[in-house]
C-alpha distance (Angstrom), angle and dihedral (degrees) to the residues before:
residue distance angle dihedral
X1 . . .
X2 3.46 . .
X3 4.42 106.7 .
X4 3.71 108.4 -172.2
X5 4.24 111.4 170.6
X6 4.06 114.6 -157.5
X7 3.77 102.4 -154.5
X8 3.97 128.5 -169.2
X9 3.79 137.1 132.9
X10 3.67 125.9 -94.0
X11 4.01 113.2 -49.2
X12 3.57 97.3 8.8
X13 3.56 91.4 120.5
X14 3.44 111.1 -94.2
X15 3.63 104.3 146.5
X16 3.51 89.0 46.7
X17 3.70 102.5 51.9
X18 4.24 78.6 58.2
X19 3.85 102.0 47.9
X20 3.81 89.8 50.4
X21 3.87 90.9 47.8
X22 3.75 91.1 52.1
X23 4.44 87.7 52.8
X24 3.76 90.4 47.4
X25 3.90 93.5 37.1
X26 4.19 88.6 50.3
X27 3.56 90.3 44.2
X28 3.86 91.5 60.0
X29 3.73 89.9 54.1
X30 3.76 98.1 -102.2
X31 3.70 120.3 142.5
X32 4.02 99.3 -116.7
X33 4.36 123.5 -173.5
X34 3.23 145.2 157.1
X35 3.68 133.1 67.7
X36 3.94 153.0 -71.8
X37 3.68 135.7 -146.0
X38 4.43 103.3 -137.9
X39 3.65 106.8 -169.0
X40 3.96 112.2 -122.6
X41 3.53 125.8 -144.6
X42 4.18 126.9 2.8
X43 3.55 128.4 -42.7
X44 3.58 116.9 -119.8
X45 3.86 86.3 -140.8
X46 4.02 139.3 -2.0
X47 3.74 87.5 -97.4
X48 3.51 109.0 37.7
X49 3.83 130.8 96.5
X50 4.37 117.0 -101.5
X51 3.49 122.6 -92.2
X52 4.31 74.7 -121.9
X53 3.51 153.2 19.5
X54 3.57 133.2 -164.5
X55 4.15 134.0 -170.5
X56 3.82 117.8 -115.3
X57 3.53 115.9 -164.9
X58 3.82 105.7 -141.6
X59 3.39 93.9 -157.3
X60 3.94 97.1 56.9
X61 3.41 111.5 10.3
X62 3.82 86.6 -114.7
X63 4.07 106.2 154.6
X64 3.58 121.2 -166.1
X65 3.96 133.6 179.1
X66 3.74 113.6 -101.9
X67 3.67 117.7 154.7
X68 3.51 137.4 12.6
X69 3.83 136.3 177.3
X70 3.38 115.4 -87.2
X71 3.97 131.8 -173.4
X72 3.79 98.7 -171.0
X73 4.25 92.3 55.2
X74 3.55 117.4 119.1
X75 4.10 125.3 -132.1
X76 3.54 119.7 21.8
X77 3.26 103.0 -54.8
X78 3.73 106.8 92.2
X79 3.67 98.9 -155.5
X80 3.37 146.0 88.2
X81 4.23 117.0 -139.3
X82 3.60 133.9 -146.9
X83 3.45 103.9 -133.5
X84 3.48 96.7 -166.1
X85 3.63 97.8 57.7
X86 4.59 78.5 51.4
X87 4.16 87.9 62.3
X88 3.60 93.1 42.8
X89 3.97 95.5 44.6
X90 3.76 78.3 46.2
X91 3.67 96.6 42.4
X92 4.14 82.6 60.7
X93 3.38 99.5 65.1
X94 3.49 101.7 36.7
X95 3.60 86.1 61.2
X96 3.58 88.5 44.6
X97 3.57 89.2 58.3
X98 3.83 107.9 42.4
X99 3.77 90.2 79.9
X100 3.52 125.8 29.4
X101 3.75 113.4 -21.8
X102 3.85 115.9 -111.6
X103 4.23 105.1 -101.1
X104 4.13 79.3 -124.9
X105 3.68 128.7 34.5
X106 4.24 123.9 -178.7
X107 3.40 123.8 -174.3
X108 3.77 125.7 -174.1
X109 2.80 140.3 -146.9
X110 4.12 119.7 23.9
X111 3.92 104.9 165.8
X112 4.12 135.2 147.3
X113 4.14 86.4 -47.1
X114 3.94 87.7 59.3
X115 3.20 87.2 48.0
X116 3.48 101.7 62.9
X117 3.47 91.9 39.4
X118 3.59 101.2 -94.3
X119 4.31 131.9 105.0
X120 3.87 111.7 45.5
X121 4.17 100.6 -17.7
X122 3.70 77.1 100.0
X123 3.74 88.6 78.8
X124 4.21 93.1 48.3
X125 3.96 91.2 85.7
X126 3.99 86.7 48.6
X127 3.83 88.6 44.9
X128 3.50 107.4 42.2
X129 4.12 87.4 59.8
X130 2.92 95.1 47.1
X131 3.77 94.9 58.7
X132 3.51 108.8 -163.7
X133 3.63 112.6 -171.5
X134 3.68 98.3 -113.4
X135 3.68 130.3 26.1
X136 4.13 125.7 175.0
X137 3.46 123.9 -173.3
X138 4.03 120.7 -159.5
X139 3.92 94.2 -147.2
X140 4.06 124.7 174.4
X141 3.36 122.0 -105.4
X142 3.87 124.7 -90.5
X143 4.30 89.4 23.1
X144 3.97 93.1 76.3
X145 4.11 90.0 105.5
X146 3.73 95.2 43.1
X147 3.86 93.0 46.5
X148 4.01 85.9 50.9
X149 3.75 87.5 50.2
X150 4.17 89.3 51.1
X151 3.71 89.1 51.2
X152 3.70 96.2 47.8
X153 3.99 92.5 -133.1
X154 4.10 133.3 66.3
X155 3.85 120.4 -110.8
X156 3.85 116.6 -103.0
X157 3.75 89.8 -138.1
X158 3.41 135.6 17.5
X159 3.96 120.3 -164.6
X160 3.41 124.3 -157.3
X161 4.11 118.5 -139.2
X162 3.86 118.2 -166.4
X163 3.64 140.6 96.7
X164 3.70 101.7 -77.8
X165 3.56 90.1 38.8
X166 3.79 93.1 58.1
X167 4.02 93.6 52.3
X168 3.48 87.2 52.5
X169 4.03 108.5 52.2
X170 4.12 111.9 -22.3
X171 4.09 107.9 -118.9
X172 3.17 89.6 -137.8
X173 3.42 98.9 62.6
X174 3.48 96.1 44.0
X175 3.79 95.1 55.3
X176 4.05 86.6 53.1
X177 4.12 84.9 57.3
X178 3.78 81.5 51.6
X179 3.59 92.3 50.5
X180 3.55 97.1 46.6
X181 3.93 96.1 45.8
X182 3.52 88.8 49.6
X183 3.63 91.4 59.6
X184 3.64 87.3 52.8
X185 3.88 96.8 54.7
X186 3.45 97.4 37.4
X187 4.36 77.7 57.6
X188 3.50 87.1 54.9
X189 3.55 98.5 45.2
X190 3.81 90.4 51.3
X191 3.39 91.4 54.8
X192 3.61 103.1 39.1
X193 3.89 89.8 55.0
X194 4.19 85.8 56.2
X195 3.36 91.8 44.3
X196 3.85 91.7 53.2
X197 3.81 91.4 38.4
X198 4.25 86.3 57.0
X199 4.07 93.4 52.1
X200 3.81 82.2 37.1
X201 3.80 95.0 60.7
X202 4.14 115.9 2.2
X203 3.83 93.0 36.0
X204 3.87 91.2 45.9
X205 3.65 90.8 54.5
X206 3.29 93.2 45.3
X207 3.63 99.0 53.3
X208 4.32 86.4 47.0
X209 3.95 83.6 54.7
X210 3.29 94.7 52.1
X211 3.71 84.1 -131.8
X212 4.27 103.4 -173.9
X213 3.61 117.9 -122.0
X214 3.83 89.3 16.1
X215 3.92 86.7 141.4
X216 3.64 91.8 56.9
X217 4.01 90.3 51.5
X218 3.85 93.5 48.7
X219 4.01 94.7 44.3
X220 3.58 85.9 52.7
X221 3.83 96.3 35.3
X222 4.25 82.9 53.7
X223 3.56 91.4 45.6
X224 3.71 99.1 54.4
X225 4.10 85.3 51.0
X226 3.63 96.9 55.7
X227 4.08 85.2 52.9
X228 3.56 99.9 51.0
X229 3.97 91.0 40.8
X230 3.66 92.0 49.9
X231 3.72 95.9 48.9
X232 3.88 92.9 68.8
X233 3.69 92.0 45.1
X234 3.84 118.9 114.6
X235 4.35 78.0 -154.9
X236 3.37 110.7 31.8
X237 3.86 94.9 -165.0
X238 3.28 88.1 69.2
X239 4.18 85.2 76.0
X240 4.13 82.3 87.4
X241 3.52 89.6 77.1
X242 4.32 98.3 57.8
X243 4.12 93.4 65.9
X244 4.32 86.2 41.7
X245 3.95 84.7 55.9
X246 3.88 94.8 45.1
X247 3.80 86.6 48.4
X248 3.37 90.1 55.1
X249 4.04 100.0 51.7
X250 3.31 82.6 51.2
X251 3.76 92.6 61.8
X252 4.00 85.7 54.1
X253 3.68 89.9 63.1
X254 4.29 115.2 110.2
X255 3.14 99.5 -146.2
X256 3.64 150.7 22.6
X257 3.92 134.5 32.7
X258 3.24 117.6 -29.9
X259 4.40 115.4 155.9
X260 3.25 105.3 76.0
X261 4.32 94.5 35.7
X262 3.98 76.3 53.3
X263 3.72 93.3 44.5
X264 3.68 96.9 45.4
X265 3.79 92.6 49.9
X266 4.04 106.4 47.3
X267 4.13 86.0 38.9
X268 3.67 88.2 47.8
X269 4.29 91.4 47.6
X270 3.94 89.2 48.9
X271 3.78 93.5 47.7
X272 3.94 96.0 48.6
X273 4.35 87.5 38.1
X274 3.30 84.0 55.1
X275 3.67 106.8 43.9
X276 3.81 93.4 45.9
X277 3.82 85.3 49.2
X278 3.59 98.4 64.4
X279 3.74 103.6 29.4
X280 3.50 94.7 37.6
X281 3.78 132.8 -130.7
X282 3.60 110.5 -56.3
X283 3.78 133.8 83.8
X284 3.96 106.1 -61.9
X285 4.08 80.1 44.8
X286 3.91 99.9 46.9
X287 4.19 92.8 45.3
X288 3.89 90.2 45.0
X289 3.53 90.4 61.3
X290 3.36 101.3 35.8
X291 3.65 89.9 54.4
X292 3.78 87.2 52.8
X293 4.01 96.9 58.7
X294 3.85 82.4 42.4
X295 3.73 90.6 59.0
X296 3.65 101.4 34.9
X297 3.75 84.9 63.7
X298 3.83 97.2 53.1
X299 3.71 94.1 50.6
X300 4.45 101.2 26.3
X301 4.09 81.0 85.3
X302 3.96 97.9 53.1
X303 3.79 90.5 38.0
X304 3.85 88.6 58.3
X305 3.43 91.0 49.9
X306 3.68 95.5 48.9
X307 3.97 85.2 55.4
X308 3.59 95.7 50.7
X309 3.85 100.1 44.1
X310 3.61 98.6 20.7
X311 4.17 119.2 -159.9
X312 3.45 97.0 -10.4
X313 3.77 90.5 76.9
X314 3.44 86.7 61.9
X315 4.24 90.6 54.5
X316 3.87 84.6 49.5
X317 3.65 94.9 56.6
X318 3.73 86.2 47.1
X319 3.82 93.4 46.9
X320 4.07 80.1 51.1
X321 3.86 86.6 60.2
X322 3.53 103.4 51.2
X323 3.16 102.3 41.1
X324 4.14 87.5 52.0
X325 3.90 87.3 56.0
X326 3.60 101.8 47.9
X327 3.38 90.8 50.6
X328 3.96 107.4 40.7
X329 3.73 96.6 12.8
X330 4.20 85.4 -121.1
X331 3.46 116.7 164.3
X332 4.41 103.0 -139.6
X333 3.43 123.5 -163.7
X334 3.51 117.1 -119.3
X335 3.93 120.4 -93.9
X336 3.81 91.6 -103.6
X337 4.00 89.2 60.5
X338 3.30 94.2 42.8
X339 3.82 95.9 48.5
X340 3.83 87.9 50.0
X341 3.69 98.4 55.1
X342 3.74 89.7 45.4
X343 3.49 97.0 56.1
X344 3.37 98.4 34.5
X345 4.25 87.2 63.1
X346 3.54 82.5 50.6
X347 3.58 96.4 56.2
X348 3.36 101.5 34.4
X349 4.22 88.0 60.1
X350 4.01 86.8 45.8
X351 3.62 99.5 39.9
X352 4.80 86.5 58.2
X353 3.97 88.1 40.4
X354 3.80 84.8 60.1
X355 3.91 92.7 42.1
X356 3.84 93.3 38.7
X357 3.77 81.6 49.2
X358 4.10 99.6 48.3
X359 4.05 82.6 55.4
X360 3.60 104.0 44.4
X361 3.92 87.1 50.4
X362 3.35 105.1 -171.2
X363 3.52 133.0 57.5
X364 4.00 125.0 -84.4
X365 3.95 110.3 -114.6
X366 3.70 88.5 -126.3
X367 3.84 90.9 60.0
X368 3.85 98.0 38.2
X369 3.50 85.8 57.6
X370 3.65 92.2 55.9
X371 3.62 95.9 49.8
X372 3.51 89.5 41.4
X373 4.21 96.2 63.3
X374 3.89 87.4 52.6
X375 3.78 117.4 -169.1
X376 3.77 131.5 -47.7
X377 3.76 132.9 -160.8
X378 4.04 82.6 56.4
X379 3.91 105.0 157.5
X380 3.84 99.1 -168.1
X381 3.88 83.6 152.7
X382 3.42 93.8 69.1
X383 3.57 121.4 112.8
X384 3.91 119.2 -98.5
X385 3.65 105.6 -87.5
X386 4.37 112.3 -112.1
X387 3.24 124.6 -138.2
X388 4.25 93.6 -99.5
X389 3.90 95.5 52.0
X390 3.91 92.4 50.0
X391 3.91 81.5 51.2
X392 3.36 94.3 45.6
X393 3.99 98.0 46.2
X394 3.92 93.2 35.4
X395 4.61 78.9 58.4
X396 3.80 88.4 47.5
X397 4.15 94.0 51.0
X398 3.93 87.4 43.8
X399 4.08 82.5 69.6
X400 3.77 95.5 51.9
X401 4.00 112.0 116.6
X402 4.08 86.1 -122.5
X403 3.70 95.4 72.8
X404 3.86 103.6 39.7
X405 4.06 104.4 35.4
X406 3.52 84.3 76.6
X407 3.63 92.2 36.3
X408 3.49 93.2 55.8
X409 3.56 95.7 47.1
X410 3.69 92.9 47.9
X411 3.88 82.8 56.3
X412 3.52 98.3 46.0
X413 3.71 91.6 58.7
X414 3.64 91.6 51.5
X415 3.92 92.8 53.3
X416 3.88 83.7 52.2
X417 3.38 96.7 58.8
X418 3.53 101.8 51.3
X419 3.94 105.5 -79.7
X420 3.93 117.4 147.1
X421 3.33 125.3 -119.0
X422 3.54 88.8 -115.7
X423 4.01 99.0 58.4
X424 4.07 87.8 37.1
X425 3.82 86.5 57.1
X426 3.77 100.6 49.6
X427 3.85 94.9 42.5
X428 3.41 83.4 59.2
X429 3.79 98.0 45.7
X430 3.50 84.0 54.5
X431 4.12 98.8 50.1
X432 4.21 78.8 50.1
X433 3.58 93.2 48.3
X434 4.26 94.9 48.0
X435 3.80 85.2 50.0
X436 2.89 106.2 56.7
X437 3.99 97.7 44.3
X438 3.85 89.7 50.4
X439 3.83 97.5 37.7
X440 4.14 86.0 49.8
X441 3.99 91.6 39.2
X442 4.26 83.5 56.3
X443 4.10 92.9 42.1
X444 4.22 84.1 50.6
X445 3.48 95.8 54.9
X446 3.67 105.0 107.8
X447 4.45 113.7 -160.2
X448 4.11 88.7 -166.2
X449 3.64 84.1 56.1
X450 3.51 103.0 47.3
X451 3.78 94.7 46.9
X452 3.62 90.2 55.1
X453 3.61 90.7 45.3
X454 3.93 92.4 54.7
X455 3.89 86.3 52.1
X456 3.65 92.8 55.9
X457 4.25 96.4 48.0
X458 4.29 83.0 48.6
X459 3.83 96.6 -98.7
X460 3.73 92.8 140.6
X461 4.12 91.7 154.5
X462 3.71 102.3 50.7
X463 3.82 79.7 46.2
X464 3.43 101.5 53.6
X465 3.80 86.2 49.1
X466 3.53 101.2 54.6
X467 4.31 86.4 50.7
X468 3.83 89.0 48.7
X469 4.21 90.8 48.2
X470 4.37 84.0 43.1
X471 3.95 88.9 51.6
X472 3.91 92.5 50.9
């Protein structure tokens, strides 16, 4: 949920900045409710509250009396309230919300009642689980923190209304660019949450089946994702942030391998981000990338290797090669070559899945199905993992069979080719010791956290995305 607040004093315009969202907004297509608070009759000055205020229903146009000056009202608050134009404003968004949320709700007005707990902060509760994907508040001026305290969360954007304000930057253009971007992210989160659902379930059965080439299907699989989600984007950069979000379901899974499946798929977002980015999106732009997440996947599995053992794999390859040409008299290319080809395939098979992909246009009902059932098994209401369980599970993966077959055979090679016992031992002390600080690093990395930490640095959309992907 998206929670923007637009803030002013009395008569700034509030109420109006909302109505005319809610035309615009319906006029996009967007399903729009909720309701404003149109002052009635004339201020006594600019800055001054109406003699009146009514509720209009923004889904009907329904207006109903609700507050209206009154000199004999106790407290502060110099007005008395009709409470049962309250339950019916009330009674429209509760029906609003017991089916499918409205894309865009507005609510107006929360003032010093709000604050206190009072007025409509009776409906938050309803509201909040509900989740509609956009929510904006009109709230006075100088209550903003205590409203945020009454919610129990701080607003992703808060809008200033007022004179100055409106010479500046209009409000009510700037909550259309929040509109629109919201669209986008809630795009991305849609997608990254299939995407993450598809590694989740096809690719996990395909690396139990030992399926071969199963890399090469995801890479391309991934690749044809981040086209068809990018091609309904209003920013297509934003498509970075769909592999990110299946990297990080992945990192909610209980069991099972997870670094390099995470590794392959945030490398494989930057390099196709970044590719599109600079050669823009169109055909030489879409196959470059593509071709990148196909070759990051051929190589990702050497290049971990090469981390965890370090040179010697290199003198184990070579070891490979002489001992091939003493015994068959085979000339083998060198690693480099071989490497090159490899990945090159790779790409190449990538690189026309993302064309083939930009053509089609839309997705194939075979593969919008698959995104569509998402992932299961999902414990998002598991605690946030400490410091000693991610040590202690990132120790337990290090004993897995997939990280020290080809360990072991690495060492083995070594040993044959005239390696002490002594060196054999510590390289593989050291392939132990790199496991288990990246395999714990992964198990640490918390997703609640790092949503809530993109709220607080002001990345509401990559925020709202990761939610959205959560909810699916």
């Amino acid at each position: 949920m998206l929670l923007v607040a637009v803030t002013g004093p009395a008569g700034s315009g509030k109420s109006s900045v909302l109505v005319e969202l809610a035309a615009w907004a319906a006029s996009e297509g967007l399903d729009v409710d909720g309701f404003a608070q149109p002052a009635v009759g004339d201020r006594p000055s600019p800055r001054r509250g109406a003699p009146g205020y009514d509720l209009l229903h923004l889904g009907s146009d329904t207006r109903l009396p609700f507050a209206r000056r009154d000199r004999t009202a106790r407290g502060a608050i110099p007005y008395s309230f009709s409470r049962e134009a309250l339950a019916a404003a009330h009674g429209w968004v509760r029906t609003s919300m017991a089916g499918n949320p409205p894309h865009l709700l507005l609510l107006d007005e929360f003032g010093r009642v709000e604050a206190e707990g009072g007025g409509h902060m009776a409906l938050w509760a309803e509201v909040e689980a509900a989740d509609p994907d956009i929510v904006i508040l009109a709230v006075r001026e100088g209550v903003v923190p205590q409203v945020e305290a009454r919610l129990g969360r701080s607003f992703d954007r808060v809008v200033e209304v007022g004179p100055g304000r409106l010479e500046e930057s209009p409000p009510l253009e700037e909550l259309r660019v929040l509109v629109l971007e919201q669209r986008d992210w809630s795009r991305v989160g849609v997608y990254g949450a299939g995407s993450g659902g598809f590694e989740w379930s096809v690719g996990s059965a395909l690396h139990a089946a030992r399926v071969p080439l199963r890399g090469l299907a995801l890479s391309s699989a991934q690749a044809a994702v981040m086209v068809f989600a990018g091609a309904g984007l209003g920013r297509r950069g934003r498509v970075v942030w769909v592999p990110f979000i299946s990297a990080g379901i992945k990192a909610l899974s209980p069991a099972g391998s997870r670094v390099r499946v995470m590794l392959a798929i945030t490398i494989q977002g930057i390099l196709f981000g970044g590719a599109t980015r600079v050669l823009g999106w169109n055909p030489v732009g879409l196959f470059t990338g593509g071709a990148l997440v196909g070759m990051w996947a051929a190589a990702q599995g050497l290049l971990l290797q090469y981390l965890l053992i370090g040179s010697d794999l290199l003198r184990a390859y070579e070891t490979v090669v002489g001992w091939v040409l003493t015994r068959w008299s085979v000339g083998v290319p060198g690693i480099a070559v071989i490497l090159g080809i490899w990945t090159g395939i790779w790409g190449l098979v990538a690189g026309t899945t993302a064309l083939l992909a930009w053509k089609k246009g839309a997705l194939p009902l075979r593969l919008r199905e698959a995104l569509d059932r998402g992932a299961t098994g999902i414990r998002w209401e598991d605690p946030a993992p400490s410091w000693s369980s991610a040590l202690a599970r990132g120790s337990r993966d290090v004993l897995r069979p997939f990280f020290w077959l080809p360990v072991l055979l690495i060492l083995g090679i070594l040993l044959s080719a005239g390696a002490s016992w002594e060196r054999t031992f510590w390289i593989g002390a050291r392939a132990l010791t790199v496991g288990v600080v990246i395999f714990s690093l992964v198990r640490a990395f918390d997703v609640r956290g790092f949503v809530q930490w993109l709220r607080h640095r002001g990345h509401w959309g990559p925020a709202v995305a990761f939610e959205r992907a959560l909810r699916r």
